[in-house]
C-alpha positions as CSV (number, residue, x, y, z in Angstrom):
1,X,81.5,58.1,202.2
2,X,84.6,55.9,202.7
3,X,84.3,53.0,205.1
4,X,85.7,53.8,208.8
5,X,88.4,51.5,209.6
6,X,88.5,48.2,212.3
7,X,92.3,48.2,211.4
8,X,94.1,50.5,209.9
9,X,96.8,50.3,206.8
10,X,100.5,49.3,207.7
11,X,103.2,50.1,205.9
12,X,103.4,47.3,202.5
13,X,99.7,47.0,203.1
14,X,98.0,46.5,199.5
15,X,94.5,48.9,199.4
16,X,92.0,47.5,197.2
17,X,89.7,50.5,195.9
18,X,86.3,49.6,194.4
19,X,85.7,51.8,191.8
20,X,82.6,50.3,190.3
21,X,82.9,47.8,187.5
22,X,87.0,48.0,188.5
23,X,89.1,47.9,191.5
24,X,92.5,50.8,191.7
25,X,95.5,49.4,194.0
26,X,98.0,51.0,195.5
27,X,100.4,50.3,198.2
28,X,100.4,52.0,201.9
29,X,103.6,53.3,202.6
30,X,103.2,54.8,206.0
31,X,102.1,58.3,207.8
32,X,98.3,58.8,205.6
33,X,100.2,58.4,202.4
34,X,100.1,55.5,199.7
35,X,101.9,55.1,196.1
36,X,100.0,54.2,193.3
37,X,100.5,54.0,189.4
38,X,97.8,56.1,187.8
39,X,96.4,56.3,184.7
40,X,95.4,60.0,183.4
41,X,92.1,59.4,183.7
42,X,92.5,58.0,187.3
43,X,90.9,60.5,189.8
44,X,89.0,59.9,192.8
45,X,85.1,58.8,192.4
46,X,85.7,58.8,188.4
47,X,84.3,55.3,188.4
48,X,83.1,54.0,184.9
49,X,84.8,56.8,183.6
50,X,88.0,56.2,184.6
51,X,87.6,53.3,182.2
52,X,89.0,54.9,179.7
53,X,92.5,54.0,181.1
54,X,92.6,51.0,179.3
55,X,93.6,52.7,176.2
56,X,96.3,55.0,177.3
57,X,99.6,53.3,177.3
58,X,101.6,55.4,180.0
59,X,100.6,55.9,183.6
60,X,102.7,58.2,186.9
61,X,103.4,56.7,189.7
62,X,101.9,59.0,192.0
63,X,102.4,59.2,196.4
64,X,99.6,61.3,197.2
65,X,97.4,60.7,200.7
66,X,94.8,57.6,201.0
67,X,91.7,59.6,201.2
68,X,92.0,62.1,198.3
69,X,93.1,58.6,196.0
70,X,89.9,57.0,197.6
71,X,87.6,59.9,197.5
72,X,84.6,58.6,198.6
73,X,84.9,55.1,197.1
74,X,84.7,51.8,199.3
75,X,88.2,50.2,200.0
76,X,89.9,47.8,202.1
77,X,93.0,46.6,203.3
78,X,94.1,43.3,200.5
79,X,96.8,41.3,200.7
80,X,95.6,38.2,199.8
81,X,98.1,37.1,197.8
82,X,100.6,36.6,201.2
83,X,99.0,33.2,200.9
84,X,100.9,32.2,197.8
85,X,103.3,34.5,197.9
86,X,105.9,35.7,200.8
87,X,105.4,39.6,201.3
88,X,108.8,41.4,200.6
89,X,110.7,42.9,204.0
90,X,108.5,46.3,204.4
91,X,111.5,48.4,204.5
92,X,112.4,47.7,200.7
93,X,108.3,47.8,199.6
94,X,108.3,51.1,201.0
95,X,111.8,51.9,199.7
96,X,110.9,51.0,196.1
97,X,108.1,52.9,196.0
98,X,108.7,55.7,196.8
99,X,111.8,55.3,194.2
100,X,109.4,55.5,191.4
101,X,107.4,58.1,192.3
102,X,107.4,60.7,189.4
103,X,108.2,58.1,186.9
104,X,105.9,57.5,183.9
105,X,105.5,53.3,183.1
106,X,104.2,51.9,180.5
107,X,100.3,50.9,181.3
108,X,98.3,47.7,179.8
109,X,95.1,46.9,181.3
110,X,96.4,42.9,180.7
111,X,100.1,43.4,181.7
112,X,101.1,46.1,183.8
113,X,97.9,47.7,185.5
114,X,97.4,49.1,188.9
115,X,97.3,45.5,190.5
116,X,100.4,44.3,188.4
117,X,102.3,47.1,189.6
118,X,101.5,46.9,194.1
119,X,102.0,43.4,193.3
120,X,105.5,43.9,192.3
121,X,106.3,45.8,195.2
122,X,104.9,43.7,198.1
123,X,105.9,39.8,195.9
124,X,108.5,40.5,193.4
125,X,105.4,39.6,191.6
126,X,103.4,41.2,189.1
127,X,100.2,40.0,188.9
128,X,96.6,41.2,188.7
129,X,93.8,39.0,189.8
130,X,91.0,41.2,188.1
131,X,92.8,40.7,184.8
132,X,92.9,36.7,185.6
133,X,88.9,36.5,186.5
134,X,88.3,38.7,183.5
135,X,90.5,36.0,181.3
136,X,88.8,33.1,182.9
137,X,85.5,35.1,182.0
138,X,86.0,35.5,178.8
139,X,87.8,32.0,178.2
140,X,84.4,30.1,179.4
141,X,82.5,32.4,176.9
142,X,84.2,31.4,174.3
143,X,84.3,27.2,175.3
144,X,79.9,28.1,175.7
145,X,80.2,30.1,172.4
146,X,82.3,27.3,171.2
147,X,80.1,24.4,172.1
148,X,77.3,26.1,171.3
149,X,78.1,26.3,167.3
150,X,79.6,22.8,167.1
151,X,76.3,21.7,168.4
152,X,74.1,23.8,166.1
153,X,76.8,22.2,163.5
154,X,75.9,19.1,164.2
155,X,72.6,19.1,163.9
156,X,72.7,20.6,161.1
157,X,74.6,18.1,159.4
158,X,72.3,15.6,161.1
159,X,69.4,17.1,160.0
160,X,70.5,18.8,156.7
161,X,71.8,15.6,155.6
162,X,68.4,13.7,155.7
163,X,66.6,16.6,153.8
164,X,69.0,16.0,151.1
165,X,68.5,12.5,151.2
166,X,65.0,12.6,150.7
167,X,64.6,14.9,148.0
168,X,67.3,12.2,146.0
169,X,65.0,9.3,146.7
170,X,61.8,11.4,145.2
């Protein structure tokens, strides 16, 4: 069941909704209701399934009320980013949003997500930091991976080398 609330959402107010191995976003835009830009496989409680929304390339912006778009997944109120960022005057959040209701976007799980797309609305800014962690991620992978063969390289050069030399000598 969905968390009970110590405060609850005001209008421009990001909602961060843990779906499992992702988080949805959408914005709160007053009276129970919240827009968000959904994927077709985005339903409530779909969780790893819903993970087939990174290959579609078209999502709706959808208004439709916070509890049937959180189901009965865990979410809270996130605007973290109003430390880098200065939120947007609420009026034109709310405004904008509800402007694009109805509309169909184009969708990248990289570029223009869920997160991109609240993120726009409250900052003027679209950015998503699950997509950035996941980058970061995969980046320090690949330095490991990286450092990993040039060591494996090296020895082998190292050590490879000396076999060769030996069998000369004989």
């Amino acid at each position: 069941m969905a968390p009970t609330l110590d405060k609850k959402p005001e209008c421009g107010d990001l909602i961060k909704i843990d779906r499992g191995s992702y988080q949805h976003w959408a914005v709160y835009i007053g009276d129970g209701f919240v827009v968000h830009l959904a994927a077709p496989s985005e339903l409530p409680g779909a969780g790893v399934h819903s993970m087939m929304s990174v290959l579609t390339e078209k999502a709706m912006v959808k208004k439709e009320e916070l509890w049937d778009v959180v189901g009965t997944n865990q979410w809270k109120i996130n605007n973290s980013l109003d430390e880098k960022y200065e939120p947007r005057p609420v009026h034109i959040i709310v405004k904008e949003a509800c402007a694009l209701v109805g509309q169909e976007l184009s969708y990248c799980v990289f570029r223009g997500n869920c997160e991109h797309f609240v993120n726009e609305l409250r900052y003027g800014k679209a950015e998503s930091r699950q997509v950035r962690k996941a980058g970061e991620a995969v980046m320090i992978a690949g330095i490991a991976a990286a450092v990993g063969l040039g060591v494996v390289a090296l020895a082998g050069a190292l050590f490879g080398g000396k076999k060769k030399e030996n069998k000369n000598t004989h």
